[in-house]
C-alpha positions in Angstrom: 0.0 0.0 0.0 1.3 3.4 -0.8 1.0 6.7 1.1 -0.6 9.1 -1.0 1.6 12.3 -2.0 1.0 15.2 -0.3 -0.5 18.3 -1.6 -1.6 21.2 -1.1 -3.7 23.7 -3.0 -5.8 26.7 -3.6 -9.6 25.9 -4.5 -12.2 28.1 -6.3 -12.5 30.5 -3.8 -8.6 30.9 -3.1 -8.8 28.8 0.3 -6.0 26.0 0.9 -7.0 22.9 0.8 -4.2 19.8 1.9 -4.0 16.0 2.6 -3.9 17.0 6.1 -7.6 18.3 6.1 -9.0 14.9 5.1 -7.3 12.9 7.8 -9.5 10.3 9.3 -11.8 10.4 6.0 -12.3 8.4 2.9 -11.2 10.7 0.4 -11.9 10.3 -3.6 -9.2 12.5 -5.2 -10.0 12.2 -9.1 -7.5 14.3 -11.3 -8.9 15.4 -14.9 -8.6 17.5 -17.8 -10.1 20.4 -18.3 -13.1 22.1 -17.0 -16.0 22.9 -19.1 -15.1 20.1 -21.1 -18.0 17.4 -21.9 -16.3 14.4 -19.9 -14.6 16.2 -17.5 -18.7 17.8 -17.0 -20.0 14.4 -17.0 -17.4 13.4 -14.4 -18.1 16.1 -11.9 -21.5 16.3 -12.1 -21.8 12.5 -11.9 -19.4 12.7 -8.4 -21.8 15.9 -7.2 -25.0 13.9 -7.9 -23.4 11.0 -6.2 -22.0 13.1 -3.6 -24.4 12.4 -0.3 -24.0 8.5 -0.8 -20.3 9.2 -0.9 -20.4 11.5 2.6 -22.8 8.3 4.2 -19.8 6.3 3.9 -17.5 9.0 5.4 -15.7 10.1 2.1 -14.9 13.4 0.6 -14.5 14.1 -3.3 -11.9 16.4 -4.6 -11.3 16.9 -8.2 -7.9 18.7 -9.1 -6.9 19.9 -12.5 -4.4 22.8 -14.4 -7.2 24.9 -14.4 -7.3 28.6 -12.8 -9.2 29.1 -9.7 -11.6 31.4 -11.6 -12.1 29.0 -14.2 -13.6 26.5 -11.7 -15.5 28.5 -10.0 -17.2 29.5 -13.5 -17.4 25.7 -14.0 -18.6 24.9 -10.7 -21.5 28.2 -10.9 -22.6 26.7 -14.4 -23.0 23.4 -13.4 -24.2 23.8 -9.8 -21.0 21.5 -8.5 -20.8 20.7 -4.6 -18.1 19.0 -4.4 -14.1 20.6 -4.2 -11.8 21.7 -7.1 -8.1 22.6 -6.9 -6.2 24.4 -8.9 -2.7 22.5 -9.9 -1.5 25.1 -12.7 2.1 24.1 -12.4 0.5 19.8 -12.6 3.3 19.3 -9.6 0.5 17.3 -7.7 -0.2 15.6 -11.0 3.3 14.7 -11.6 3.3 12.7 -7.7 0.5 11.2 -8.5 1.7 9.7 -11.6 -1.4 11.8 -13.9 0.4 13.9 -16.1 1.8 12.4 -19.0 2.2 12.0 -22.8 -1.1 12.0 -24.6 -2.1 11.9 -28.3 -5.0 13.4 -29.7 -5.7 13.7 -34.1 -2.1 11.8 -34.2 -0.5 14.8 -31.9 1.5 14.1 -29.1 1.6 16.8 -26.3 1.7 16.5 -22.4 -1.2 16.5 -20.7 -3.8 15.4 -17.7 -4.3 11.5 -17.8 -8.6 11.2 -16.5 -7.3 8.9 -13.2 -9.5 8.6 -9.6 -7.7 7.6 -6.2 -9.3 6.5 -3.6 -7.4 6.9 -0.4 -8.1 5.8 3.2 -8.6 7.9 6.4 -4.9 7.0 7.4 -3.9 8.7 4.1 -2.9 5.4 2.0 -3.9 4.9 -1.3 -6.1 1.8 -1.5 -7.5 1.8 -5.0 -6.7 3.5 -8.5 -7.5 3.9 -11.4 -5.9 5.1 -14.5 -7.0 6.4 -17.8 -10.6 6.2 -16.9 -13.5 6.0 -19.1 -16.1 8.3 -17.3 -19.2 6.7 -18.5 -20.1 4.5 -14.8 -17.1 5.5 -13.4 -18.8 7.1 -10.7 -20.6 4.3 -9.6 -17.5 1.9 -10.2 -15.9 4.0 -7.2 -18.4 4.2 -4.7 -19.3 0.2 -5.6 -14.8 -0.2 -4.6 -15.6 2.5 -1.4 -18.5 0.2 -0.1 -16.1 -3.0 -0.9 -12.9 -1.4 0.8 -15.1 -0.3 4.3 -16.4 -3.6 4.6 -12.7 -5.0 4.6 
């Protein structure tokens, strides 16, 4: 089991959030691309809709991308999103977590955020990942590997 990196980071309203603040918590730290884009929508409003079941089983959800602060609080106003956003503009937290990599796109190759969802116990180990998601059921997938982990 690993420890999950550390991080620490500003979120749409310029408060820092850290690893430290979810202590003795579930926490569901999903890294994606861009906001305002139509999977990276479907992912957070699928983890906001979800986002009560999630807090029943003691687990917070953060989403951190490159994105500006002010761009996710656009995208969180638009879309009526509950759940946190952080702002990694410099991807350092993406690069400890293993998320930002070499992508291709209409046969380009450029660097870039690889869609990937960690789930990480209240003792700050990471239990479960997942890489290069698909976000269609994803959601579900990781509350479905939350419920499975608590009853371990």
């Amino acid at each position: 089991m690993n420890k999950a990196p550390f991080f620490s980071l500003n979120d749409k309203d310029g408060n820092v959030v850290s690893l430290d603040d979810f202590k003795g918590k579930w926490l569901i730290l999903y890294f994606y691309p861009k906001d305002n884009t139509s999977g990276c929508t479907r992912e957070a409003i699928g983890f906001t809709e979800k986002k009560e079941e999630f807090k029943k089983l003691g687990a917070e959800i953060v989403g951190i991308s490159k994105d500006s602060e002010k761009s996710h609080q656009r995208f969180s106003e638009k879309h009526n999103l509950n759940i946190t956003l952080l702002s990694d503009p410099e991807h350092k937290v993406h690069e400890a977590y293993g998320t930002w990599g070499k992508k291709k796109m209409y046969g380009k190759e450029y660097f870039g955020t690889i869609r990937s969802t960690f789930l990480i116990d209240p003792e700050g180990n990471i239990r479960k990942e997942w890489k290069k998601v698909k976000v269609k059921g994803h959601v579900e997938e990781v509350l479905k590997a939350l419920e499975e982990e608590i009853k371990k």
